[in-house]
Backbone as ProteinMPNN parsed JSONL, in Angstrom:
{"seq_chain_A": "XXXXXXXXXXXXXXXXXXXXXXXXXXXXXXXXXXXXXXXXXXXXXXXXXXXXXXXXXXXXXXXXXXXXXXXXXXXXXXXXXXXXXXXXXXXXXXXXXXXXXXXXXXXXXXXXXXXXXXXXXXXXXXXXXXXXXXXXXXXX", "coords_chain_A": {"N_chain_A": [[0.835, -1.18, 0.0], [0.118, 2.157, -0.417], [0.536, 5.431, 0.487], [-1.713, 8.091, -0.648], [-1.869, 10.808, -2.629], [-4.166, 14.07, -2.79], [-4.182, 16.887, -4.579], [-5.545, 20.328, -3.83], [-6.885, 22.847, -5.028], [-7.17, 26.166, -6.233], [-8.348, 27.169, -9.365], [-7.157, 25.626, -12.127], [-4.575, 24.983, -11.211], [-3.538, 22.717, -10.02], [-3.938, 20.245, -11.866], [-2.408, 20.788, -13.665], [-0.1, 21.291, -12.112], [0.174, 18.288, -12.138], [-0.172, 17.606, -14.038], [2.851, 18.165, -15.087], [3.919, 17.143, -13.299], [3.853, 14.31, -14.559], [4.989, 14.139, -16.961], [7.689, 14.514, -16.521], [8.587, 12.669, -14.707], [7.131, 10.44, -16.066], [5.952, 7.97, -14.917], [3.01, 8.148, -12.192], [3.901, 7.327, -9.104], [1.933, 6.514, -7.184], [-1.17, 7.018, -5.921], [-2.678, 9.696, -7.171], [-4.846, 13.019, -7.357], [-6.217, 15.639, -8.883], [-8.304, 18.533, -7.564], [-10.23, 20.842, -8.647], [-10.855, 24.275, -7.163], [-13.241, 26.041, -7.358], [-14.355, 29.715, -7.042], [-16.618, 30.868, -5.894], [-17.192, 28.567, -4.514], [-18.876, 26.31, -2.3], [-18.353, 25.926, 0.852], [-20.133, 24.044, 2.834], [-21.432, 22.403, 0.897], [-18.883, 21.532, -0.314], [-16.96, 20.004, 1.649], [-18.058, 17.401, 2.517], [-17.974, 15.964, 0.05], [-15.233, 16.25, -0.371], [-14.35, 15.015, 2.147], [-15.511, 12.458, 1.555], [-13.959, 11.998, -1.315], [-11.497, 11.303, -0.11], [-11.672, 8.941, 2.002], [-12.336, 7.53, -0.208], [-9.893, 7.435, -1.507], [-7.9, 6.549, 0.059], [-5.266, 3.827, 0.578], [-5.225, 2.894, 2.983], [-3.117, 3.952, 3.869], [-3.012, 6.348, 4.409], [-3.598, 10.048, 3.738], [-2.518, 12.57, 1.805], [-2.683, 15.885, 1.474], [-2.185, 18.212, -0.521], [-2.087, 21.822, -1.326], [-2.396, 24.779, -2.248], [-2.685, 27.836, -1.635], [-2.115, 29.013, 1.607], [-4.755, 29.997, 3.829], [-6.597, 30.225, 1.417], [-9.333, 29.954, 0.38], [-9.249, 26.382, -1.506], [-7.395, 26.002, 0.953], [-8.526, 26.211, 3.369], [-10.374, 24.671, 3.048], [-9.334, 21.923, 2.329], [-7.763, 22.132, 5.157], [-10.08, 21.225, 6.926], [-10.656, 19.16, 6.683], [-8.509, 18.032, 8.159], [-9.515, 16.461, 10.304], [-10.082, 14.181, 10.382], [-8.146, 11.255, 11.173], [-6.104, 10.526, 9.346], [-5.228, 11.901, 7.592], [-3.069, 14.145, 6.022], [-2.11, 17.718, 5.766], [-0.497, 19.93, 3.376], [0.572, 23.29, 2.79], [1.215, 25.614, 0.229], [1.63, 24.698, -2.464], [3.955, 23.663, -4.944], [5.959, 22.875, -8.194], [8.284, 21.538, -7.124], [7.763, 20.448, -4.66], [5.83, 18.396, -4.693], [7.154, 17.031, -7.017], [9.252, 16.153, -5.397], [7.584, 14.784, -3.323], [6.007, 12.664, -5.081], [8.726, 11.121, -5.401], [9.278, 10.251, -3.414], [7.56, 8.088, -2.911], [6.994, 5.625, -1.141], [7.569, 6.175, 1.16], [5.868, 6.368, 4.944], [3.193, 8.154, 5.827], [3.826, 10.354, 7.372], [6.077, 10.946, 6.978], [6.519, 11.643, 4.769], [5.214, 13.982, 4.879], [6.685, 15.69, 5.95], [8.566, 15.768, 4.028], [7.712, 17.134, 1.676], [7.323, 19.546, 2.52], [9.841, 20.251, 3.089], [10.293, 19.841, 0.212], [9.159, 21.964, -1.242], [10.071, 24.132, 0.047], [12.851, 24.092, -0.118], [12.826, 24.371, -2.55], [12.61, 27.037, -3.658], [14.402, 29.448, -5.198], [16.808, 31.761, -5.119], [17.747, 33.57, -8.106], [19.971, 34.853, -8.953], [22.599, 35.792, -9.965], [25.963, 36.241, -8.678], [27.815, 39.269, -7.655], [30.309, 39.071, -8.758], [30.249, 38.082, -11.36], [28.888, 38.901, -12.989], [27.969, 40.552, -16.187], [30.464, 42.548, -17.172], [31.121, 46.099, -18.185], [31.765, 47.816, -21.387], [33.882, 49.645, -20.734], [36.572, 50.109, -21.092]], "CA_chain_A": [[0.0, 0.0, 0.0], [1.262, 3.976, -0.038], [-0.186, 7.141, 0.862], [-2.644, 8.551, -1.575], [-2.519, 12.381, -2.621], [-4.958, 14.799, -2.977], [-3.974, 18.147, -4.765], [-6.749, 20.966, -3.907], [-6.212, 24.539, -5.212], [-7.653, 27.25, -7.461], [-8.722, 26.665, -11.049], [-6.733, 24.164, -12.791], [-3.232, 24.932, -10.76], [-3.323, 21.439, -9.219], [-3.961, 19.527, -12.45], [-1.295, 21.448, -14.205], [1.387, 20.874, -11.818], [-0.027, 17.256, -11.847], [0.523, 17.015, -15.615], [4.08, 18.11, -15.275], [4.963, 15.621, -12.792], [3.292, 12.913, -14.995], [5.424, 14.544, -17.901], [8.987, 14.625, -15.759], [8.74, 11.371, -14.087], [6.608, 9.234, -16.793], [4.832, 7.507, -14.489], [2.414, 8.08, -10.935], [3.965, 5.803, -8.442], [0.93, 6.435, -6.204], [-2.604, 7.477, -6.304], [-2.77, 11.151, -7.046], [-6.266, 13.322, -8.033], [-6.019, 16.861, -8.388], [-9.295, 19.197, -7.437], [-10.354, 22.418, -8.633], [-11.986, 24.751, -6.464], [-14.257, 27.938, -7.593], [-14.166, 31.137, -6.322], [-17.964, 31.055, -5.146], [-17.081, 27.037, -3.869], [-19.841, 26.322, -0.863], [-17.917, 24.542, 1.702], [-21.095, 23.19, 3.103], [-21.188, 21.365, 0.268], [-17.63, 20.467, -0.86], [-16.159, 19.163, 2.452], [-18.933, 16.067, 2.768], [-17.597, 15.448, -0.91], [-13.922, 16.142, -0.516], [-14.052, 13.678, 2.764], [-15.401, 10.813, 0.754], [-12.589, 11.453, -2.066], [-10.303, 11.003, 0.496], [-12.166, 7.661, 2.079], [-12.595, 6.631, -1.814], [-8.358, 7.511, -2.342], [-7.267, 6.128, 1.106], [-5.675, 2.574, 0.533], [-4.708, 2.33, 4.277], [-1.652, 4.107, 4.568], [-3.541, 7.717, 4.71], [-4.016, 10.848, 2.634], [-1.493, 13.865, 2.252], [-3.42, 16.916, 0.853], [-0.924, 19.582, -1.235], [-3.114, 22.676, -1.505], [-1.758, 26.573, -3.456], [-2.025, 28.976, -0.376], [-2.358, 28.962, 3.074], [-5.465, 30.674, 3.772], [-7.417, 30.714, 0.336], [-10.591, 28.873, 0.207], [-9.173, 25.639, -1.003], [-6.518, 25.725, 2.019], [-9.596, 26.319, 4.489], [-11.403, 23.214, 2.758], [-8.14, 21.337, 3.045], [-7.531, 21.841, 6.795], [-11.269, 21.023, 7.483], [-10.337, 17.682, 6.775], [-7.736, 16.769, 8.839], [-9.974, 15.89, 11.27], [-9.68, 12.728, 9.838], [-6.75, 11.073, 11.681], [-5.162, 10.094, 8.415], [-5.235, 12.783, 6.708], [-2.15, 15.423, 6.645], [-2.124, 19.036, 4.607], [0.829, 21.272, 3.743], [-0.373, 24.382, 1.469], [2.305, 26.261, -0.618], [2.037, 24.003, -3.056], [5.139, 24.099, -6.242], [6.412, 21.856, -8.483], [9.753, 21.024, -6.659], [6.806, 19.94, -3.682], [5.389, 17.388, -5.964], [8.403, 15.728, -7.453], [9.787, 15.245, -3.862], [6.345, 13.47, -2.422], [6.524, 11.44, -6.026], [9.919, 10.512, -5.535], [9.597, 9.129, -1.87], [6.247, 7.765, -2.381], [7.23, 4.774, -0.55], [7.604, 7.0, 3.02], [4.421, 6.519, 5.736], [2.148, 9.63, 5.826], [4.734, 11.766, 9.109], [7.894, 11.362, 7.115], [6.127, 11.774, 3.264], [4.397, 15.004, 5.066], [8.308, 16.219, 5.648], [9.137, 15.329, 2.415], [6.384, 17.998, 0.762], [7.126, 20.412, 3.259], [11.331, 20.319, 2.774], [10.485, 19.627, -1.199], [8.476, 23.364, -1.427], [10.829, 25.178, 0.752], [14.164, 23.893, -1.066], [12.472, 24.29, -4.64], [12.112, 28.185, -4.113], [15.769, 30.084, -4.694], [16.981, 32.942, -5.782], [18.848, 32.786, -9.058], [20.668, 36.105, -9.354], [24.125, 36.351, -10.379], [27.013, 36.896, -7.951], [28.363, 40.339, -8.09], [31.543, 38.798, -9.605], [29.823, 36.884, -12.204], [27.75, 39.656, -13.942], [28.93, 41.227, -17.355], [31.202, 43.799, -17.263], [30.409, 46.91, -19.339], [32.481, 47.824, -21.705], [34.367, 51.517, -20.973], [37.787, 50.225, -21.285]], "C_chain_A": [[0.876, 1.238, 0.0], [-0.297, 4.952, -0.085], [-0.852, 7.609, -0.896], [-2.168, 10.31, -1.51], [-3.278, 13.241, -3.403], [-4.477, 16.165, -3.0], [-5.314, 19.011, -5.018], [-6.418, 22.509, -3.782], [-6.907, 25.308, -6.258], [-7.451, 27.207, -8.889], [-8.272, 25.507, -11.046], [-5.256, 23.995, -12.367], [-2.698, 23.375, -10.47], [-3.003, 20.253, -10.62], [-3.051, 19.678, -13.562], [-0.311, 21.167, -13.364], [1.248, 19.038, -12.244], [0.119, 16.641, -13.364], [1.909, 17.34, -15.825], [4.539, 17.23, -15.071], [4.745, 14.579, -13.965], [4.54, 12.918, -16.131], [7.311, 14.215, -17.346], [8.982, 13.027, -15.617], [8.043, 10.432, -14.954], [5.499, 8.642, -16.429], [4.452, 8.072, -13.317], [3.19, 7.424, -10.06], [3.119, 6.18, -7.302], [-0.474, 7.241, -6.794], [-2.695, 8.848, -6.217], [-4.195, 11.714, -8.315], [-5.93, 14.557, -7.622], [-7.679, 17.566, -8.488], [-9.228, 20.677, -7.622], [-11.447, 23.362, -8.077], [-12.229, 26.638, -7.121], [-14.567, 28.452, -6.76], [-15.574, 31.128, -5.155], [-18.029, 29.582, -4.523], [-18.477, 27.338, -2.281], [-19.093, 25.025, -0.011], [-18.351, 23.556, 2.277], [-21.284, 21.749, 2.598], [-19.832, 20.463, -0.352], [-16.92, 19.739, 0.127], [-17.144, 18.05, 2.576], [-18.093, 15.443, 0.981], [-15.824, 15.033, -1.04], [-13.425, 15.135, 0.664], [-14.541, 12.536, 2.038], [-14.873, 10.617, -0.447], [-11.563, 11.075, -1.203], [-10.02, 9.461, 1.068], [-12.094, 6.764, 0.71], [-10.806, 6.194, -2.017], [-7.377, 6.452, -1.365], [-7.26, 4.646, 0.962], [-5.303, 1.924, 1.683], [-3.653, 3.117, 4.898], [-2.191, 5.942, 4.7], [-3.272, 8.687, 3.442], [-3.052, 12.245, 2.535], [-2.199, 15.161, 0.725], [-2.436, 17.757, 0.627], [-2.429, 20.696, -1.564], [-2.135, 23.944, -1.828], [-1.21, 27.351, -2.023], [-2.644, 29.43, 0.619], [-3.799, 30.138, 3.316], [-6.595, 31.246, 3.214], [-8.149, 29.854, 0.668], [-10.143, 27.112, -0.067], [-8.011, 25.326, 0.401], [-7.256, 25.721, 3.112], [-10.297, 25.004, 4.08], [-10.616, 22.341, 2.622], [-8.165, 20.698, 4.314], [-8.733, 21.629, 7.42], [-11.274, 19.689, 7.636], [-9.58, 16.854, 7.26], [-8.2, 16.69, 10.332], [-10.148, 14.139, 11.511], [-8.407, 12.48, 10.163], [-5.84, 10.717, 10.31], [-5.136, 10.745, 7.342], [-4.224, 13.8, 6.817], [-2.293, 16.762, 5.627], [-1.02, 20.071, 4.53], [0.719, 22.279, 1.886], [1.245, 25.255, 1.252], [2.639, 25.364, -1.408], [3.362, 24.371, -4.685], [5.511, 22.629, -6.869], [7.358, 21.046, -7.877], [8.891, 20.282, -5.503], [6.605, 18.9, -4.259], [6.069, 16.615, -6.557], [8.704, 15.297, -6.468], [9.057, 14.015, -3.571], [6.585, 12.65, -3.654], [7.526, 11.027, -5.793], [10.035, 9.589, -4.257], [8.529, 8.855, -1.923], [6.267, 6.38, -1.769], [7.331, 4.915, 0.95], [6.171, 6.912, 3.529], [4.36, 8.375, 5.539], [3.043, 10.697, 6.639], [5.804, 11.869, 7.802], [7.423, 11.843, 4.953], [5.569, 13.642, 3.286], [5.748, 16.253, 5.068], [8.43, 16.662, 4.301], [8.658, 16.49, 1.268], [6.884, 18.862, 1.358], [8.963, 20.809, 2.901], [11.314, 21.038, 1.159], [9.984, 21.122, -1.757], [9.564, 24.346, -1.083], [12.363, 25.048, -0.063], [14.115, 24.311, -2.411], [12.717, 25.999, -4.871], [14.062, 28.596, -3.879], [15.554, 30.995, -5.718], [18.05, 32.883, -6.498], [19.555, 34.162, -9.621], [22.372, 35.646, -9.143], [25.01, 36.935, -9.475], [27.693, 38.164, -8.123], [29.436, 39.64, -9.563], [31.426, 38.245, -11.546], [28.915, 37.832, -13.57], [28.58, 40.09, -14.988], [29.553, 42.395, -16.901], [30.869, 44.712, -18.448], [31.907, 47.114, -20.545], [33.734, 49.268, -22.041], [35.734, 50.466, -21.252], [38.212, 50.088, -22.817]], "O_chain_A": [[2.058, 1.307, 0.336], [-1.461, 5.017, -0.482], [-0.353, 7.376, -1.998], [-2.148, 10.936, -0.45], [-3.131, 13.234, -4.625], [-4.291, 16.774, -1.946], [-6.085, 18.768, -5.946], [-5.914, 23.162, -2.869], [-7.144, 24.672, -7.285], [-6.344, 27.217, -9.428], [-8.626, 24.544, -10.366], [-4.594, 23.109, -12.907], [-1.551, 22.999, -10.713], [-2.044, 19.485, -10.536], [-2.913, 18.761, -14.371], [0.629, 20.656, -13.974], [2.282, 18.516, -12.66], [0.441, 15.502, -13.702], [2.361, 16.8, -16.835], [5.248, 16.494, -15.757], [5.777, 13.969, -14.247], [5.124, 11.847, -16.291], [8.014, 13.584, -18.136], [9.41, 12.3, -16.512], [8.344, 9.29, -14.607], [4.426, 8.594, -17.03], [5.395, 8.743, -12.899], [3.104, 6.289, -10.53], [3.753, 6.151, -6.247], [-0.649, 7.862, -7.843], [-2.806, 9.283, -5.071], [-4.503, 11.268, -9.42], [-5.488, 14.829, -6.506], [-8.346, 17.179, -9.447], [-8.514, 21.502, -7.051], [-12.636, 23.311, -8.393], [-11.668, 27.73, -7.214], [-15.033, 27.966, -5.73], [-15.524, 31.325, -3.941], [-19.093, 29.384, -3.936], [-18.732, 28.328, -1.595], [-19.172, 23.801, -0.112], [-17.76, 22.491, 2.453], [-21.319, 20.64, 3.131], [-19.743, 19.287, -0.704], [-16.217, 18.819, -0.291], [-16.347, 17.351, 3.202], [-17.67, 14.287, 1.019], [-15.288, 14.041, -1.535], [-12.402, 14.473, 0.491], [-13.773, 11.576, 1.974], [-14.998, 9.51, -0.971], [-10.651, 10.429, -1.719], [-8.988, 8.807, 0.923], [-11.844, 5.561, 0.646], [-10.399, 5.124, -2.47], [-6.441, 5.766, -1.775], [-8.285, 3.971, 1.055], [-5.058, 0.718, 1.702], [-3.309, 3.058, 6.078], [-1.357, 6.675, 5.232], [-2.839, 8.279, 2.364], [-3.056, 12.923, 3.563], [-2.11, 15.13, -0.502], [-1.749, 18.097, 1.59], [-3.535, 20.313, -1.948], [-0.958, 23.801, -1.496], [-0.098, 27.476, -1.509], [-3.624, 30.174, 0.561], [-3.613, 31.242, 2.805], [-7.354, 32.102, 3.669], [-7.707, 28.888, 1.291], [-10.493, 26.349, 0.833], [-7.957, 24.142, 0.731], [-6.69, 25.177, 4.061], [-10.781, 24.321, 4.982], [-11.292, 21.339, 2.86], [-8.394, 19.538, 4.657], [-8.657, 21.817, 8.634], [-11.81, 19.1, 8.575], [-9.564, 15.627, 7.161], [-7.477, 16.817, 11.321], [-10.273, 13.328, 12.429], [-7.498, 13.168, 9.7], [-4.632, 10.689, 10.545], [-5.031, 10.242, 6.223], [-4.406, 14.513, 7.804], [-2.706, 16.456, 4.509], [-0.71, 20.871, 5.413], [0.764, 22.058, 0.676], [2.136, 25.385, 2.091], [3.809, 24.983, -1.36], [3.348, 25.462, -5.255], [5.413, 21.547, -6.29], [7.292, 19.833, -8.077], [9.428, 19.192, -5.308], [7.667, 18.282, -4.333], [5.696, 15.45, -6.698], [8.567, 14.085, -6.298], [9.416, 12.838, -3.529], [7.436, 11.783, -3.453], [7.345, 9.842, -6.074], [10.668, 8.542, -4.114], [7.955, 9.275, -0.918], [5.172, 5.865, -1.994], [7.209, 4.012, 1.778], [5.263, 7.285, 2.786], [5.111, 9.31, 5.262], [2.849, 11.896, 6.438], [6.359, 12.959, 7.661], [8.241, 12.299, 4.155], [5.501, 14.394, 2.313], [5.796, 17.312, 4.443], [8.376, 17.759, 3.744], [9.211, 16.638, 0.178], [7.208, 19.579, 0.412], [9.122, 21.904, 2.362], [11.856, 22.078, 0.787], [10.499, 21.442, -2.829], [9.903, 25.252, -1.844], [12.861, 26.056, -0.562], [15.032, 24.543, -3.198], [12.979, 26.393, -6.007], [14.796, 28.267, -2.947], [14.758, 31.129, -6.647], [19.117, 32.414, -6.102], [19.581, 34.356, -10.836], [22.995, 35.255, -8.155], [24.941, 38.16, -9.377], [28.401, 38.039, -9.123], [29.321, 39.714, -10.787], [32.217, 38.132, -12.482], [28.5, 37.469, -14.67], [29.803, 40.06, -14.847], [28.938, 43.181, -16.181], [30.428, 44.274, -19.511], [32.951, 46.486, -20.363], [34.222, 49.687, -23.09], [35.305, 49.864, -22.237], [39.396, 50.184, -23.141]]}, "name": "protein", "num_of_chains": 1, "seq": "XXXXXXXXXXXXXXXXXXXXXXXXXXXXXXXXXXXXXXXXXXXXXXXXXXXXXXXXXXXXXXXXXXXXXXXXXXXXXXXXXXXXXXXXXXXXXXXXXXXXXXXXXXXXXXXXXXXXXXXXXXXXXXXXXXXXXXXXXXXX"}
């Protein structure tokens, strides 16, 4: 068995990173479904739905929810769900997030939840040019 994930984020962000990975890596090696949530979303109604994708995705080993940004609608309909003991959520989702959890999808749900959470925060750098390194103009 392995951990299932559930990407839930604004428009079609989720199913777009979720066609890169597929594109990078070839194949899935775990159960991944990405969800798109609208602006006017009724949480009423999408958390009774988004807990029984998770029951539907869950093949035992639990559910690790990637969601856009902390705070937006789906990141509130996200964290509604980890009331469910086997459910974990870590929002700032990025591609470099996403290859990680694919790449260790063999890790239980604590150390796969790392893994997302490292794989986001490592992915983001800043790619500017060392003083030393920049062109020189050309007065001489």
């Amino acid at each position: 068995m392995t951990v299932a994930v559930i990407i839930i984020t604004h428009g079609n962000i989720g199913k777009a990173l979720l066609n890169a990975a597929k594109n990078t890596l070839e194949n899935l090696p775990m159960p991944c479904r990405a969800i798109s949530i609208k602006r006017n979303a009724d949480p009423d109604v999408l958390i009774p739905r988004l807990q029984k994708t998770c029951e539907e995705m869950d093949q035992g080993d639990g559910v690790l929810v990637l969601t856009d940004m902390f705070g937006s609608t789906p990141s509130n309909l996200s964290n509604a769900l980890r009331e469910q003991r086997s459910i974990h959520v870590v929002a700032g989702l990025n591609l470099p997030m996403l290859i990680r959890v694919l790449n260790y999808s063999s890790l239980p749900l604590d150390e796969l939840r790392e893994k997302a959470f490292s794989g986001g925060r490592e992915g983001v750098l800043n790619c500017e040019c060392p003083d030393d390194d920049k062109p020189q103009s050309d007065k001489e």
